[in-house]
C-alpha positions in Angstrom: 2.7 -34.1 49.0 3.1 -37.5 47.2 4.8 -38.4 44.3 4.5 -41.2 41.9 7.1 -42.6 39.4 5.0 -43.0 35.9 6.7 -47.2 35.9 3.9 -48.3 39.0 0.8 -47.6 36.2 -1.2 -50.4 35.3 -4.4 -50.4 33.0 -6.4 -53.0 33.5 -9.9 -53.9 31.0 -12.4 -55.3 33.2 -10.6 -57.6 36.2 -7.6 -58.3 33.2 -4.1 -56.5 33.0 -3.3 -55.6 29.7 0.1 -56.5 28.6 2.7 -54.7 28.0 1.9 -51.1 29.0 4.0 -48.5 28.0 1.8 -45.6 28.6 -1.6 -44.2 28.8 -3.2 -41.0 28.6 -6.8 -39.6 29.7 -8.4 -36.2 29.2 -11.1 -34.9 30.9 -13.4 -32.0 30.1 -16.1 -29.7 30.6 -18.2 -27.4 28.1 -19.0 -24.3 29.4 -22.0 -22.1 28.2 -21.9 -18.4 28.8 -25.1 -17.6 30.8 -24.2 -13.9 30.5 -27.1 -11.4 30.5 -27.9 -7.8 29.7 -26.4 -5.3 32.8 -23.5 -8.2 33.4 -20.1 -5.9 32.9 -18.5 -9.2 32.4 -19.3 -12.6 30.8 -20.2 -15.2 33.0 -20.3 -19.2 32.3 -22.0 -22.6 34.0 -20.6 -25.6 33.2 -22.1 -28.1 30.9 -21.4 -31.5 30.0 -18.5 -33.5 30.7 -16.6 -35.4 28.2 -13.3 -38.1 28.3 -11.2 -39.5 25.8 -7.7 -41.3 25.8 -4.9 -43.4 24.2 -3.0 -46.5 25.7 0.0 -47.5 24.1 1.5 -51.4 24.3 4.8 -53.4 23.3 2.7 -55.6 20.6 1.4 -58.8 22.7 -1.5 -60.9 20.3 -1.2 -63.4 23.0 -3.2 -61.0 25.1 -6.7 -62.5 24.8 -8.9 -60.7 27.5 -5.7 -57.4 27.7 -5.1 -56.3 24.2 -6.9 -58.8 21.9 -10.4 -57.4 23.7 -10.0 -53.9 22.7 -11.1 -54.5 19.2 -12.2 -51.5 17.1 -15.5 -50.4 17.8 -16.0 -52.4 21.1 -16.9 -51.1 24.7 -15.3 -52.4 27.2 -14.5 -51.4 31.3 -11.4 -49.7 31.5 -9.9 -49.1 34.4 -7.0 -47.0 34.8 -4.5 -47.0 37.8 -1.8 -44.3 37.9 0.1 -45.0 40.7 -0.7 -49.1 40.9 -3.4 -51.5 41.6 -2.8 -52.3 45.3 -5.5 -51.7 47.4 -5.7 -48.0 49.0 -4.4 -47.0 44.8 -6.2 -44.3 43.1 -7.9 -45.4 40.0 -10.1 -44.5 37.2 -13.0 -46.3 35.8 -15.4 -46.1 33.2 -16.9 -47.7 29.9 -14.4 -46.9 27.0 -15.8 -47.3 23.1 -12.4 -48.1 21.6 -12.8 -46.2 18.3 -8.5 -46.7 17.0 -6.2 -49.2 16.8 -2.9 -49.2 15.6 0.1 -50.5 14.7 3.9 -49.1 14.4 6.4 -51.6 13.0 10.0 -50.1 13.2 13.2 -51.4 12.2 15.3 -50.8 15.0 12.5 -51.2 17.8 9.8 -52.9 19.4 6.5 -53.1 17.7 3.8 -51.0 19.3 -0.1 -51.4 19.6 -2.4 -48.3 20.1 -5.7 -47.6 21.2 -7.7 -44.8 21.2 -11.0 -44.8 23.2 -13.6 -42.6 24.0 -16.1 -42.6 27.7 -19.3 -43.0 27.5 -21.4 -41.9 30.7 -18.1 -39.9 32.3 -15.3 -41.1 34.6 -15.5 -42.3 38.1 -12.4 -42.4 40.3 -11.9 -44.3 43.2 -9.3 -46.4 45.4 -8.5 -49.9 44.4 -9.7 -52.1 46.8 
């Protein structure tokens, strides 16, 4: 079984790195619909539609033109995410993200973050990096 250390992920919008990474999250999920009928003795489901949504959290680059700077509220951009790294043979995620947040978190004693929240439009595709 292979292991990954969380330090080798990358996210990358369209061919760009973004800056900066210190995380990223992504959630994938199915509706399910009960397609029980009469006589069943227990419920029974199908699955429905699939749905994706996720954050990515930064050190605060605005020098970041085609990484950061392009996620701008209500844009949809390619995201593509890479776990374990971008080398070829890497498992990856793509997909069209609408980034619907964007934040900022100034603290005293610490670096100043950037957030992004996004949600997939037409579902997630995973592959290996070429």
């Amino acid at each position: 079984m292979a292991t990954h250390h969380g330090k080798d992920g990358t996210c990358k919008v369209g061919a760009n790195t973004v800056a900066e990474i210190k995380n990223w999250s992504l959630d994938e999920s199915a509706d399910t619909v009960e397609d029980s009928a009469m006589g069943d003795s227990s419920k029974t489901y199908i699955v429905g539609m699939t749905d994706a949504s996720g954050t990515i959290t930064c050190h605060w680059d605005e020098t970041d033109t085609t990484g950061q700077e392009a996620m701008t509220i209500g844009s949809s951009v390619t995201l593509n995410l890479y776990p374990e790294g971008a080398d070829t043979g890497d498992t990856y995620a793509t997909m069209t993200a609408l980034i619907n947040s964007v934040g900022v978190s100034v603290d005293m004693g610490d670096i100043i973050e950037r957030s992004f929240g996004f949600q997939v439009t037409g579902g997630v595709t995973w592959g290996t990096a070429p």
